[in-house]
ZAGU-521158 format. One line per field, with one value per atom (N, C-alpha, C, O, CB): chain; atom name; x, y, z. Coordinates in steps of 0.05 Angstrom, whole numbers, plus 32768, in hexadecimal, padded with zeros to 4 digits. Each point is the difference from the previous one (the first is absolute). Glycine has a CB too. Layout:
N
chain c(A,...) $
atom c(CA,...) $
px c(X,...) $
py c(Y,...) $
pz c(Z,...) $
This chain:
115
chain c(A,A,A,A,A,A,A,A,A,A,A,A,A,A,A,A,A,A,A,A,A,A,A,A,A,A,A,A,A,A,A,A,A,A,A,A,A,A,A,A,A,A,A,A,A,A,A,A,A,A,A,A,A,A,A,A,A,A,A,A,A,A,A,A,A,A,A,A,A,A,A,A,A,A,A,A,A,A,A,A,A,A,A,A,A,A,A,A,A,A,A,A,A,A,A,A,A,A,A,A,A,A,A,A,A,A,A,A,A,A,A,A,A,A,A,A,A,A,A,A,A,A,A,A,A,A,A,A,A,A,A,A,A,A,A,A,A,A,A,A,A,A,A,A,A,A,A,A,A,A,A,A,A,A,A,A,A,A,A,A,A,A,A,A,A,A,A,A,A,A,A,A,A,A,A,A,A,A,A,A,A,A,A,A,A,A,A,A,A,A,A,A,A,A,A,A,A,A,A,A,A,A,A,A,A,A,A,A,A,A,A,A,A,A,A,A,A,A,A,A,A,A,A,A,A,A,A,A,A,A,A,A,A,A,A,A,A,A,A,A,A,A,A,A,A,A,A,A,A,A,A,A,A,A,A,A,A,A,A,A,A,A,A,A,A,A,A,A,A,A,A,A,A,A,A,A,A,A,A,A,A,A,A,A,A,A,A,A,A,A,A,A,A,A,A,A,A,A,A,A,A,A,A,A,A,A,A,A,A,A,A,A,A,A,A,A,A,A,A,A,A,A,A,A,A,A,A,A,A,A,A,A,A,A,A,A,A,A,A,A,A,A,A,A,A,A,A,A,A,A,A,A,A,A,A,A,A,A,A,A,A,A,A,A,A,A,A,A,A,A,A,A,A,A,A,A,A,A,A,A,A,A,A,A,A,A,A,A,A,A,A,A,A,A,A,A,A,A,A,A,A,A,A,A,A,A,A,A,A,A,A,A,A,A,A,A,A,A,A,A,A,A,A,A,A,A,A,A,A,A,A,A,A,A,A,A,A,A,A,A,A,A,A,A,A,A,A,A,A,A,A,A,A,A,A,A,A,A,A,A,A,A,A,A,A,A,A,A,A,A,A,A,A,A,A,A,A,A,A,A,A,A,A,A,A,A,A,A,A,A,A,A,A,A,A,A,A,A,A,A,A,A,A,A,A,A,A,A,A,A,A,A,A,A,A,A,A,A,A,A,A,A,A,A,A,A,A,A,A,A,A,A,A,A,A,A,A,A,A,A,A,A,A,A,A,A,A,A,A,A,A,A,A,A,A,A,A,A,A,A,A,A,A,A,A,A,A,A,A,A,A,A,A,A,A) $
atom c(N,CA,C,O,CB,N,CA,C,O,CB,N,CA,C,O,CB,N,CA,C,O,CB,N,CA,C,O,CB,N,CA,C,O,CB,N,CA,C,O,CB,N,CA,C,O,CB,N,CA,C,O,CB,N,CA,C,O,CB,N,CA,C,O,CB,N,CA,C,O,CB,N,CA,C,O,CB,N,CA,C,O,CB,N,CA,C,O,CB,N,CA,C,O,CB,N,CA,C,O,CB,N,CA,C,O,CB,N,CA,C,O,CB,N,CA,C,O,CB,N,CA,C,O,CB,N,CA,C,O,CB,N,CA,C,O,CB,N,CA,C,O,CB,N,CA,C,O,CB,N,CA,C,O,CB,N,CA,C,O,CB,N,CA,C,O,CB,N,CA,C,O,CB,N,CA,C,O,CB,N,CA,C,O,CB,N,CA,C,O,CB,N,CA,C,O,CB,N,CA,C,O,CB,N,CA,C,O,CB,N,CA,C,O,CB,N,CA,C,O,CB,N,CA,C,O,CB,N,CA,C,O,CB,N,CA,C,O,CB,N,CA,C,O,CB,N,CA,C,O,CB,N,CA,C,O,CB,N,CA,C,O,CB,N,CA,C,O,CB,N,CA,C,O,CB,N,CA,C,O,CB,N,CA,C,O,CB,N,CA,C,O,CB,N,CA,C,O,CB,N,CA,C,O,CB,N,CA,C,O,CB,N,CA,C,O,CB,N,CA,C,O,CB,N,CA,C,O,CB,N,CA,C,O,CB,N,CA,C,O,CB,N,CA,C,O,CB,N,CA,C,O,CB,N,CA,C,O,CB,N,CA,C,O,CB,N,CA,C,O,CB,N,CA,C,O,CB,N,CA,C,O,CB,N,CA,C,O,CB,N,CA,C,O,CB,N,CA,C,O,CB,N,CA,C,O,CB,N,CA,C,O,CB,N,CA,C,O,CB,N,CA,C,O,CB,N,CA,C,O,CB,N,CA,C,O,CB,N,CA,C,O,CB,N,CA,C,O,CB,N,CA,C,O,CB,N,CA,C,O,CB,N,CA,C,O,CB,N,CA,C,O,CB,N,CA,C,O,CB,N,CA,C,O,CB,N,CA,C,O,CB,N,CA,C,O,CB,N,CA,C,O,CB,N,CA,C,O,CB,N,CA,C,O,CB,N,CA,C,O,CB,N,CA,C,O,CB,N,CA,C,O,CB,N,CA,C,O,CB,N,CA,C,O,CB,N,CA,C,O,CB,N,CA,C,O,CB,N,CA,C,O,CB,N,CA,C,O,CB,N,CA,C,O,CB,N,CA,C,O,CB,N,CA,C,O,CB,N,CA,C,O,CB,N,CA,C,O,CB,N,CA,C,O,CB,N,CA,C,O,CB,N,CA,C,O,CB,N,CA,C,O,CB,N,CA,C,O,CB,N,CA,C,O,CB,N,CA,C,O,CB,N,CA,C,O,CB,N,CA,C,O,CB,N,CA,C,O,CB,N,CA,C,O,CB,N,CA,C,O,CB,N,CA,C,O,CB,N,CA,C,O,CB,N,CA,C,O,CB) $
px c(8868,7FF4,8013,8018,7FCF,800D,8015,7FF2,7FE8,8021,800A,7FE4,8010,8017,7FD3,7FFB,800C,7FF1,7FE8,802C,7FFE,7FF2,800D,8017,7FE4,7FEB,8004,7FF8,7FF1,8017,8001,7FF4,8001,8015,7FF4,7FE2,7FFC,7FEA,7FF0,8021,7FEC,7FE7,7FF4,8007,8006,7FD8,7FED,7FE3,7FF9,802B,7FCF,7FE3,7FFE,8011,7FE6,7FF7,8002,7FE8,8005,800C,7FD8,7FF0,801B,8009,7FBF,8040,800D,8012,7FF9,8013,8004,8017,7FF3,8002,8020,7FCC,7FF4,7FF0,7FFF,8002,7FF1,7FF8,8018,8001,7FE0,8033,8016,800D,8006,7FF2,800B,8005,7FF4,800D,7FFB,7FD7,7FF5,8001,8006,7FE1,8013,8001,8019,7FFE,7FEC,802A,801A,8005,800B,8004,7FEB,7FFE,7FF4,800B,7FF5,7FDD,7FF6,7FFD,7FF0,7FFE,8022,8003,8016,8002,7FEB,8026,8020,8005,8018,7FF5,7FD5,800F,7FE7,7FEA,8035,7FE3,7FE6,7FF4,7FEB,8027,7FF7,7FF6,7FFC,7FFB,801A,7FEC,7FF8,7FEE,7FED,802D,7FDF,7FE6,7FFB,800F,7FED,7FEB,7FF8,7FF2,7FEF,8015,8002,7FF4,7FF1,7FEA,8038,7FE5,7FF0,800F,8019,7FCC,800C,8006,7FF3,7FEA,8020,8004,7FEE,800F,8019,7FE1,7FFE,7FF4,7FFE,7FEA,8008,801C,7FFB,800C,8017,7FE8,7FEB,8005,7FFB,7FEC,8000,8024,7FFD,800F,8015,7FE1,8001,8003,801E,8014,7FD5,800F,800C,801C,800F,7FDA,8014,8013,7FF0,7FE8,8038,7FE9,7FF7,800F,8018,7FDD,8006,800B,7FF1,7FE7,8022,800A,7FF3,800F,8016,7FE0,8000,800D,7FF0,7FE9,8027,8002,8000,8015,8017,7FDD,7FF9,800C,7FFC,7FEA,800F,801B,8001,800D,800C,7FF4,7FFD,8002,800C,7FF9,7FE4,8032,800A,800C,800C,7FFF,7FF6,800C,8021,8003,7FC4,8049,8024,8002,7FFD,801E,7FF0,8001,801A,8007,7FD5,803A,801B,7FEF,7FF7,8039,7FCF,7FF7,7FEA,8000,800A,7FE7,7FED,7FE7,7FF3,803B,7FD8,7FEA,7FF5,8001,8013,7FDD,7FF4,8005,7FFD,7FE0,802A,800E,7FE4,7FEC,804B,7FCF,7FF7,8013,8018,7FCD,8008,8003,7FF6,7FEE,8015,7FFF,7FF7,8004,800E,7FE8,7FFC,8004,7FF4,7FE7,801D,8009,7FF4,8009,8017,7FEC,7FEB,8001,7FFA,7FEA,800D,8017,7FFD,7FF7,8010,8022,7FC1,800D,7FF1,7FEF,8009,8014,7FF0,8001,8014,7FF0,7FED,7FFD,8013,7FFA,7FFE,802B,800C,800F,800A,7FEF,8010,8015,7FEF,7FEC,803D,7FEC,7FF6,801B,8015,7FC6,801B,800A,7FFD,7FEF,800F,8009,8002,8010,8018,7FE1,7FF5,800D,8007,7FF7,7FEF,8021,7FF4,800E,8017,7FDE,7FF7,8019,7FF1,7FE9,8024,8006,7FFB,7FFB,800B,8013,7FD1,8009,7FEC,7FEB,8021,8005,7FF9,8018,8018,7FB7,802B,8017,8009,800D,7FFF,7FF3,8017,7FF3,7FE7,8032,7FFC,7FF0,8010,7FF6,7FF4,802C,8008,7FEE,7FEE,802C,7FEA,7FEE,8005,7FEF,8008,8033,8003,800D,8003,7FFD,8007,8014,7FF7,7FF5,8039,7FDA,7FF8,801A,8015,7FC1,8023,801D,7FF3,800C,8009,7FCF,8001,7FF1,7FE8,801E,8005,7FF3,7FFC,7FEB,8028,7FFA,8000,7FE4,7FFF,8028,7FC6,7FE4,7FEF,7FED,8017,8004,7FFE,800E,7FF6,8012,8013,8015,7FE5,7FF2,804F,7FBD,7FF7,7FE5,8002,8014,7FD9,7FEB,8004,7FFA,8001,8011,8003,8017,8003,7FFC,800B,8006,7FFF,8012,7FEE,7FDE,7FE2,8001,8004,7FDE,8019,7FF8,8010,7FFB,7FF2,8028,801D,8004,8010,800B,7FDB,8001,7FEF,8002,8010,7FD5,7FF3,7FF9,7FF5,8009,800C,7FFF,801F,8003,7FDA,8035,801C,7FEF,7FF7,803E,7FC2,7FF7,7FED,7FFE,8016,7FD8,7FEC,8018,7FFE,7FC8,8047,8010,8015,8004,7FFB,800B,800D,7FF6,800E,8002,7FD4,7FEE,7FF1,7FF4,800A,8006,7FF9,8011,7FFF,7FD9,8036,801E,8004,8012,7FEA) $
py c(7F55,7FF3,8002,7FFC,7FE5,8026,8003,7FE8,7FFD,8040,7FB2,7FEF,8007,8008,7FC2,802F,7FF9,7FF0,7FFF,8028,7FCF,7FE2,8004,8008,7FCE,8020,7FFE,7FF6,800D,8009,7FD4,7FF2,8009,7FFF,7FDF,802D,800B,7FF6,7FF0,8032,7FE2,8003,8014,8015,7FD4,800E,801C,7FF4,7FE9,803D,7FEC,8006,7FFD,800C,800C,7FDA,7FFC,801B,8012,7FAF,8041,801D,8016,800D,7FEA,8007,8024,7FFA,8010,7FFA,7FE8,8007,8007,8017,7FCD,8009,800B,801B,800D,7FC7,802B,8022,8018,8006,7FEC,801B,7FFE,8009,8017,7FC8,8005,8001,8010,8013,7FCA,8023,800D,801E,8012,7FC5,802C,8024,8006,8012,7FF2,7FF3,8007,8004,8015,7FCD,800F,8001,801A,8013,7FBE,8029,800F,801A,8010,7FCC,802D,801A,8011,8016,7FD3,800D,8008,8004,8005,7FF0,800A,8001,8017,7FF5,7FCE,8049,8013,7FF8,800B,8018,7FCA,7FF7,7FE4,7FF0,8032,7FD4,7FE5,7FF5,800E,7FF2,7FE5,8000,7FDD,7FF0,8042,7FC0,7FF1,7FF4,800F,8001,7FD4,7FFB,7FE5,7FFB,8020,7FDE,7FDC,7FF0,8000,7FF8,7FF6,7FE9,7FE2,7FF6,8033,7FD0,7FE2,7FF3,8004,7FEF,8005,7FED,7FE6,7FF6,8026,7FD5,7FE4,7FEE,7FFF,8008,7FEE,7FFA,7FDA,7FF7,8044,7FB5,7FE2,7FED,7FF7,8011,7FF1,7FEC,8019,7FF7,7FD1,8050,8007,8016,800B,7FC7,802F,800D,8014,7FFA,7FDF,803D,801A,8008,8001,800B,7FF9,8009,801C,8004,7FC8,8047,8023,7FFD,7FF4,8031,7FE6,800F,801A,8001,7FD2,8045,801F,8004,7FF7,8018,8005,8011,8017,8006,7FE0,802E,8019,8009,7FF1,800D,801D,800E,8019,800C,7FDE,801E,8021,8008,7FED,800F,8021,800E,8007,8008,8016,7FDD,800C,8014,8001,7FD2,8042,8019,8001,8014,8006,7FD1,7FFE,7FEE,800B,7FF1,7FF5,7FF0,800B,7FFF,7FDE,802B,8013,7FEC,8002,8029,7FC1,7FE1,7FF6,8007,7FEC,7FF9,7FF7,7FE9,7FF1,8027,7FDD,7FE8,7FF1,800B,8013,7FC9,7FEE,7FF6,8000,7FF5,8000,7FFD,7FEA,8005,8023,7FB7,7FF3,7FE8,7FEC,802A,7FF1,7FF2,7FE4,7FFD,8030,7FC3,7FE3,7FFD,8003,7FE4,8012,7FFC,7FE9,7FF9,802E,7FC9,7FDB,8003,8007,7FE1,8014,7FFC,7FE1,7FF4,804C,7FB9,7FED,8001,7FF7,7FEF,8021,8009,8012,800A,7FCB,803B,8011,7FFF,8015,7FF3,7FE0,8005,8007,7FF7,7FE6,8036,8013,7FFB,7FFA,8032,7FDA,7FFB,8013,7FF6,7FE2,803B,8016,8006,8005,8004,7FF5,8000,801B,7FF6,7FE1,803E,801A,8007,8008,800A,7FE9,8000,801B,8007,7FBA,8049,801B,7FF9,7FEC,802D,7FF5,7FFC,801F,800D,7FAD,8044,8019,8017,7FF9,7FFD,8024,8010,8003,8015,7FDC,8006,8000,8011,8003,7FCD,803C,8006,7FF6,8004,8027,7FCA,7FE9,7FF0,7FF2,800F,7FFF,7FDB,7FF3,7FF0,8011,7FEF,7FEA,7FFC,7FE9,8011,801A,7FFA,801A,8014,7FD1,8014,8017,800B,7FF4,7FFA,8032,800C,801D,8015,7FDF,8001,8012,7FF5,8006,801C,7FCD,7FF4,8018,7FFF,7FD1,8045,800C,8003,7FFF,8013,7FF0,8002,7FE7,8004,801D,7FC9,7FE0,8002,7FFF,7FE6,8020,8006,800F,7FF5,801C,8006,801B,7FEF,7FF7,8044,7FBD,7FF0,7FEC,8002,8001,7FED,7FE6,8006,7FF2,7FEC,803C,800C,8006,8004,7FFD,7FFF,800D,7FEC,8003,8010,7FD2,7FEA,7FFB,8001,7FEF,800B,7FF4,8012,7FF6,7FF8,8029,8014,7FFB,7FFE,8022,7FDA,7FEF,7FF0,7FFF,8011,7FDD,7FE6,7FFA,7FEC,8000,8026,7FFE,8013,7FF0,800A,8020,8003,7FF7,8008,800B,7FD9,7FF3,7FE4,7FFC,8016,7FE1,7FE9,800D,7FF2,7FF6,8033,800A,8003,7FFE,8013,7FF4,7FFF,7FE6,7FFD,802D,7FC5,7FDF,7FEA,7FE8,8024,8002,7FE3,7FEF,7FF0,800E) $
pz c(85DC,8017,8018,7FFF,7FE4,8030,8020,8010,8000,8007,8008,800D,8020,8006,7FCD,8041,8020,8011,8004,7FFC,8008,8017,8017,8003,7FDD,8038,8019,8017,800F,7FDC,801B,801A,801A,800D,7FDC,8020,8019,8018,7FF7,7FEA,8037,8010,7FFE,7FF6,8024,7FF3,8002,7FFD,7FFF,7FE9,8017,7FF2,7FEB,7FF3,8022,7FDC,7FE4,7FFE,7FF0,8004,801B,7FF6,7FFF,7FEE,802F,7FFB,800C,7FDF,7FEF,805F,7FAC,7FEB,7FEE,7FF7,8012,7FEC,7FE6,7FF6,7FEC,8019,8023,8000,7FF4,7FE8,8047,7FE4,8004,7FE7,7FF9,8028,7FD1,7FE4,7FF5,7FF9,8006,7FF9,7FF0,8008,7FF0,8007,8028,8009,7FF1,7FF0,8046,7FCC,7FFC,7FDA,7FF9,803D,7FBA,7FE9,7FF4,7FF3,8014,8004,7FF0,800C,7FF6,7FF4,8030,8012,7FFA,800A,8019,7FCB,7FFE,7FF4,7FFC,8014,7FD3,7FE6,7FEE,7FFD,8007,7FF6,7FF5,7FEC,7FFB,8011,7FE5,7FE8,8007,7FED,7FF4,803A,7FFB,8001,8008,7FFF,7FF3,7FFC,8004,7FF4,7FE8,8038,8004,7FE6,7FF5,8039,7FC5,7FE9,8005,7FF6,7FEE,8024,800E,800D,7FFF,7FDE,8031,8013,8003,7FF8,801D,7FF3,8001,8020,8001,7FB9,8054,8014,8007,7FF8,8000,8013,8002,801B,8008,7FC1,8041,801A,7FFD,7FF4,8025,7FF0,8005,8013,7FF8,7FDE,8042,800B,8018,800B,7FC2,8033,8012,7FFA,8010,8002,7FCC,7FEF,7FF2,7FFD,7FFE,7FFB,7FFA,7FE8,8005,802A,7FBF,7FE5,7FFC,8001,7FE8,8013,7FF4,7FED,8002,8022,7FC6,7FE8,7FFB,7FF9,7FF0,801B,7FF9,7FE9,7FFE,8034,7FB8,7FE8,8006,800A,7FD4,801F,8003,7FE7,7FF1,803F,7FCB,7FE8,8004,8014,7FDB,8004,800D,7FE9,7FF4,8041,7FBF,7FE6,800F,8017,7FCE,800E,8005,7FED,7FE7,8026,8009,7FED,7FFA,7FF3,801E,7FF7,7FF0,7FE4,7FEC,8044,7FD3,7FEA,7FE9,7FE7,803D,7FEB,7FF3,7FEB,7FEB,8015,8018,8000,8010,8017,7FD3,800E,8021,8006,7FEC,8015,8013,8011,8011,800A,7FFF,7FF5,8011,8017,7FFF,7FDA,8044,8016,8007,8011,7FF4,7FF5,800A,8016,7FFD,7FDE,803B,8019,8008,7FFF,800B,7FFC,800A,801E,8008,7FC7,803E,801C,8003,7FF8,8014,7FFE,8010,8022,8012,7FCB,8026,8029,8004,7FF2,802D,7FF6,8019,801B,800C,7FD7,8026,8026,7FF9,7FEB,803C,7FE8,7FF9,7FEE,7FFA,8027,7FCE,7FF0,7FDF,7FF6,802E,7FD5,7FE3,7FF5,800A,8003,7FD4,7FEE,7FE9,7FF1,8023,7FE5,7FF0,7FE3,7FFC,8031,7FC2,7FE3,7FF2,7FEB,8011,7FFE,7FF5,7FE4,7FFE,8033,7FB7,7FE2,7FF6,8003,7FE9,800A,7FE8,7FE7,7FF7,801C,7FDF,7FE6,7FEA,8004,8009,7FE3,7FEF,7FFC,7FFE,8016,7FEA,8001,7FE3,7FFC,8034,7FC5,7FED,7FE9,7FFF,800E,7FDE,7FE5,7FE9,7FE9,802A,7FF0,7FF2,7FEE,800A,801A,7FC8,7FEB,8003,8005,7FDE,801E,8005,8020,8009,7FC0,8045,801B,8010,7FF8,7FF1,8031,8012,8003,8002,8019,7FE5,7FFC,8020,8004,7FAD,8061,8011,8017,8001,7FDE,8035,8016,8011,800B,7FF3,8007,8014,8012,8019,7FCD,8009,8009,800E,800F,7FCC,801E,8007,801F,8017,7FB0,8032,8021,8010,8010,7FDD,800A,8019,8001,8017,7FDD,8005,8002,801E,8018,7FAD,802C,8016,8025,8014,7FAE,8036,8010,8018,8010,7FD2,8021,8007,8015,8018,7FBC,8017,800E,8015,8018,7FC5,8016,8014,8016,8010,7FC8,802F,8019,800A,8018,7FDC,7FFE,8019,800C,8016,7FE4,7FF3,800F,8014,800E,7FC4,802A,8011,8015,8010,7FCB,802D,800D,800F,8017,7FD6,8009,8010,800A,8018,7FC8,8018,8006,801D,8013,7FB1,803A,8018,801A,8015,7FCC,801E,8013,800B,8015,7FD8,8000,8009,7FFE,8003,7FF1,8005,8009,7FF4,8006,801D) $
């Protein structure tokens, strides 16, 4: 598991867009798997899974994103998990890393542009 968190401003559409162009545009095997949605009293919850094969690993990795906002402030969760071919211990994140990678470039690049 790789995890990354980040409190930023912005758009809660534009990041999550953003996010997703960026994920599933950068990676040839990646792949949109579901989401869920939830809006109350002025707060916004996304959760995105993404999926993508590592051809170091020569497995397939999960990508899952949680998005918080209210008016501009966001809140960004993004954990890995998978990779491994291990039974009892992971002996190959590398693919988890290059995964979440993705994310973290663009959400540091969307955060550089909005301060």
């Amino acid at each position: 598991m790789a995890k990354y968190e980040r409190e930023l401003t912005g758009s809660f559409n534009d990041l999550l867009a953003q996010i997703h162009a960026d994920v599933t545009g950068r990676s040839a095997t990646a792949s949109f798997e579901g989401g869920s949605d939830y809006q109350s009293n002025g707060i916004r919850l996304a959760v995105r899974v993404y999926e993508r094969y590592s051809m170091i690993g020569k497995n397939r990795v999960s990508l899952n994103i949680t998005l918080l906002g209210k008016d501009d402030k966001l809140f960004l969760s993004a954990i890995t998990s998978g990779g491994s071919q291990a039974m009892f211990f992971k002996i190959n994140v590398f693919g988890e890393q290059n995964f979440l990678d993705l994310c973290i470039k663009s959400v540091e690049r969307y955060a550089s542009r909005n301060g």
